[in-house]
C-alpha positions in Angstrom: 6.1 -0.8 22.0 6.7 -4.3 23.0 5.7 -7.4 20.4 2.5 -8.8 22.7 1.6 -4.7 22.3 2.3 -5.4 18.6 0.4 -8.3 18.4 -2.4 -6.9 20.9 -2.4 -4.0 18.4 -3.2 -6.5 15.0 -5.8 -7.6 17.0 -8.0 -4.6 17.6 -8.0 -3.1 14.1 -8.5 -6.9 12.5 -4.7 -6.6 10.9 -3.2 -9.9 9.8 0.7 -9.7 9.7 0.8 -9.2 5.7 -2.0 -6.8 6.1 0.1 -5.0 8.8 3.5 -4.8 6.9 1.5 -3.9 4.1 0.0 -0.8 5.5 2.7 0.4 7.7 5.5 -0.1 4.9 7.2 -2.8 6.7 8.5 -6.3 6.0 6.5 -9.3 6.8 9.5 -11.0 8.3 10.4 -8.1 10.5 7.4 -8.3 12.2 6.8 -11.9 12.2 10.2 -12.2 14.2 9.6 -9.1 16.3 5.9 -10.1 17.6 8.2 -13.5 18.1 10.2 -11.6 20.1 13.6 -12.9 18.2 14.5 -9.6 17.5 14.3 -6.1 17.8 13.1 -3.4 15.9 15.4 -0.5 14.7 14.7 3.0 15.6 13.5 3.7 12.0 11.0 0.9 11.9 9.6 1.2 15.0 8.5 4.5 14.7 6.9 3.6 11.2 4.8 0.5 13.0 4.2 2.6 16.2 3.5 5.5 13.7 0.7 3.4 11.9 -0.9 2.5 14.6 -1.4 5.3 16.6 -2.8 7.1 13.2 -5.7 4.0 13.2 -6.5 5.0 17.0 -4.5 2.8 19.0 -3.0 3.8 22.8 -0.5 2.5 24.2 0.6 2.6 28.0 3.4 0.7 29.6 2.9 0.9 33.4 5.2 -1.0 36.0 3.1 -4.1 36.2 1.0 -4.0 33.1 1.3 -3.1 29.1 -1.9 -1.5 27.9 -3.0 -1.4 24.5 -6.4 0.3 24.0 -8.4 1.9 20.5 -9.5 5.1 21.3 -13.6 5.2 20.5 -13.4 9.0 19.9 -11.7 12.6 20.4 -13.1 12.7 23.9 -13.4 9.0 25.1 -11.4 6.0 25.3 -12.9 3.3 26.8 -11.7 -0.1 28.0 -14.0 -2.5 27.2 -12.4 -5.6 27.1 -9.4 -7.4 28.8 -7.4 -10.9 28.4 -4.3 -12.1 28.7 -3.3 -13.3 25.2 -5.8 -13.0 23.2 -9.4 -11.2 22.2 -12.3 -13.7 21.8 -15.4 -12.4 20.2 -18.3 -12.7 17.4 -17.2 -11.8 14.2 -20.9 -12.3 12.9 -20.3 -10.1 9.2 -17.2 -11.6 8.5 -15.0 -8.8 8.7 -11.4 -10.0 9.0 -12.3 -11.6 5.7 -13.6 -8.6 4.2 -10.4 -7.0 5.5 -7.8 -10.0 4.1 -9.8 -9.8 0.4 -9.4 -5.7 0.8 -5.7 -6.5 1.4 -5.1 -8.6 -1.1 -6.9 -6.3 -3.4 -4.3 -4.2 -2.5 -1.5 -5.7 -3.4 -2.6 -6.7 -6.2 -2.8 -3.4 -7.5 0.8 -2.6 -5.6 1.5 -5.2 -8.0 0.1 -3.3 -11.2 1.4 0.0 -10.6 4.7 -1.5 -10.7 4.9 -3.1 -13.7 5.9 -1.4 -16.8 3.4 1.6 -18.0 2.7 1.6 -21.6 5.1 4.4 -21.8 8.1 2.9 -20.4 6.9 -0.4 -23.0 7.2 2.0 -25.3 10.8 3.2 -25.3 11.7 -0.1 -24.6 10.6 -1.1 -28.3 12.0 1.4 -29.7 15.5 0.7 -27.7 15.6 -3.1 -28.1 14.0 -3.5 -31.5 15.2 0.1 -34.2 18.6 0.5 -31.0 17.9 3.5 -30.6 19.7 5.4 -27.8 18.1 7.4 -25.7 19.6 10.3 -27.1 18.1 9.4 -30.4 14.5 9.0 -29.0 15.0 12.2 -27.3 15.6 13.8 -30.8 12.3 12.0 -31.8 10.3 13.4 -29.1 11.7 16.7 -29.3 12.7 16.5 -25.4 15.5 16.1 -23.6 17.3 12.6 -22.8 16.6 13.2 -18.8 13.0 13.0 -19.8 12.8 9.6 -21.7 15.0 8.6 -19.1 12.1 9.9 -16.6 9.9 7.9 -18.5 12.1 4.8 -18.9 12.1 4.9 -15.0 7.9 5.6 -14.8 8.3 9.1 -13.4 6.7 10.5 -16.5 4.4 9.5 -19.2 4.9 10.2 -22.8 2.8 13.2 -24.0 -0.1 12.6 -26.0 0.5 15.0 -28.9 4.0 13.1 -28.9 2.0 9.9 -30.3 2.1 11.2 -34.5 5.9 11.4 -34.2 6.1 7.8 -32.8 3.1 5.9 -34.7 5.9 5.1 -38.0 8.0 2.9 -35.5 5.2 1.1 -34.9 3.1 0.5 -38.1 0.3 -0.8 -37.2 1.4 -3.9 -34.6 0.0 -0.8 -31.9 -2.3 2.8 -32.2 0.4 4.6 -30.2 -2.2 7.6 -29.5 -5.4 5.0 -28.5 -2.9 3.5 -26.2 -1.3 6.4 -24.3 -4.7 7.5 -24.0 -5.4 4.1 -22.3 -2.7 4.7 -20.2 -4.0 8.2 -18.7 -7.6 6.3 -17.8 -5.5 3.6 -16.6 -3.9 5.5 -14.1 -6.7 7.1 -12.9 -8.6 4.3 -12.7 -5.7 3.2 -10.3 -6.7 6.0 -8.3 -9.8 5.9 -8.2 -9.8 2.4 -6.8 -7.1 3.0 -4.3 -9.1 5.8 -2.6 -12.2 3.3 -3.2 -10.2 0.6 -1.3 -9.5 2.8 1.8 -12.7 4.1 1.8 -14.2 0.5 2.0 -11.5 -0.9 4.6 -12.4 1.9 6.9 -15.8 1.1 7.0 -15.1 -2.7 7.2 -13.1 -1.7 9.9 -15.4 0.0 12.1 -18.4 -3.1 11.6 -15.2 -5.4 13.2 -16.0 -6.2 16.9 -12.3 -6.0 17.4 -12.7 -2.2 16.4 -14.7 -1.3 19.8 -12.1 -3.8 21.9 -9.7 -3.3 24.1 -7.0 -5.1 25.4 -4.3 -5.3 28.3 -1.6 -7.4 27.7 
């Protein structure tokens, strides 16, 4: 894959570059310098980007005197539609890249929320920084092991819910341990919920783009 493939690529599913890294797990600069042709990608990253695209339906052909880059319409067709040398020029009368960049952004906001701490992890934090306890200690609380609160200090697990009476004196009432860890299970699939809402809604954005039945050589 060259970068004017990479770029032709963007084009035909309505991708800007943060949209792109985004959804193929890459970083913005890597493929603002490669589609600038300044550098090249490793083997690793290629294959992710390629990888990406080729999932969404894009074809790519390099032939002596031309680089293809087509969207495949379905499992039986593929149809080329549209040529130009640098760039594609059409309608976008519904306003689907912006649909698309808002989806995106939606995104990463959420990226954004998942990583921050969970209630559980805020949690054993206030019970390390303000009774120091270790998490030995807090393990003897729970009735667990130390690998688990470190689990949980690390947002691999959650605190269990019939955990909460055991916890509730360290806290007095400045939090209802039990309301809020059962916050933190609707919370999380909420999460979900709206992820799969969010794909769900970018596909369908994505096939009302014009760009979505173009195609382009290079």
């Amino acid at each position: 894959m060259t970068p004017r493939q990479s770029r032709a690529a963007r084009a035909l599913l309505g991708l800007d570059l943060r949209s792109a890294c985004v959804m193929s797990d890459i970083g913005k600069r890597t493929l603002t310098e490669f589609e600038a042709g300044s550098r090249s990608l490793n083997s690793v990253t290629e294959a992710k980007l390629k990888g990406f695209y080729i999932t969404k339906g894009i074809i790519f052909e390099n032939n002596p005197d031309v680089e293809t880059v087509a969207i495949r319409m379905n499992a039986y067709e593929d149809r080329l539609l549209y040529a130009s040398e640098d760039k594609i020029e059409y309608f976008d009368i519904l306003d689907t890249h912006r649909s698309l960049n808002i989806l995106a952004e939606i995104r990463d906001s959420l990226v954004k929320i998942d990583k921050m701490n969970n209630i559980s992890q805020s949690i054993i934090l206030y019970m390390t920084n303000n009774w120091s306890f270790s998490r030995k200690s807090i393990a003897s609380i729970f009735s667990s092991t130390p690998s688990f609160i470190s689990a949980i200090t690390l947002g691999k697990k959650n605190i269990p819910l019939n955990r909460a009476p055991v916890i509730q004196p360290y806290f007095e009432d400045i939090l209802d341990v039990a309301a809020a860890l059962r916050y933190e299970i609707q919370i999380k699939k909420n999460i979900a919920s709206m992820q799969q809402c969010l794909d769900e809604s970018t596909s369908i954005w994505r096939a009302l783009s014009p760009s979505s039945r173009r195609s382009v050589i290079v």
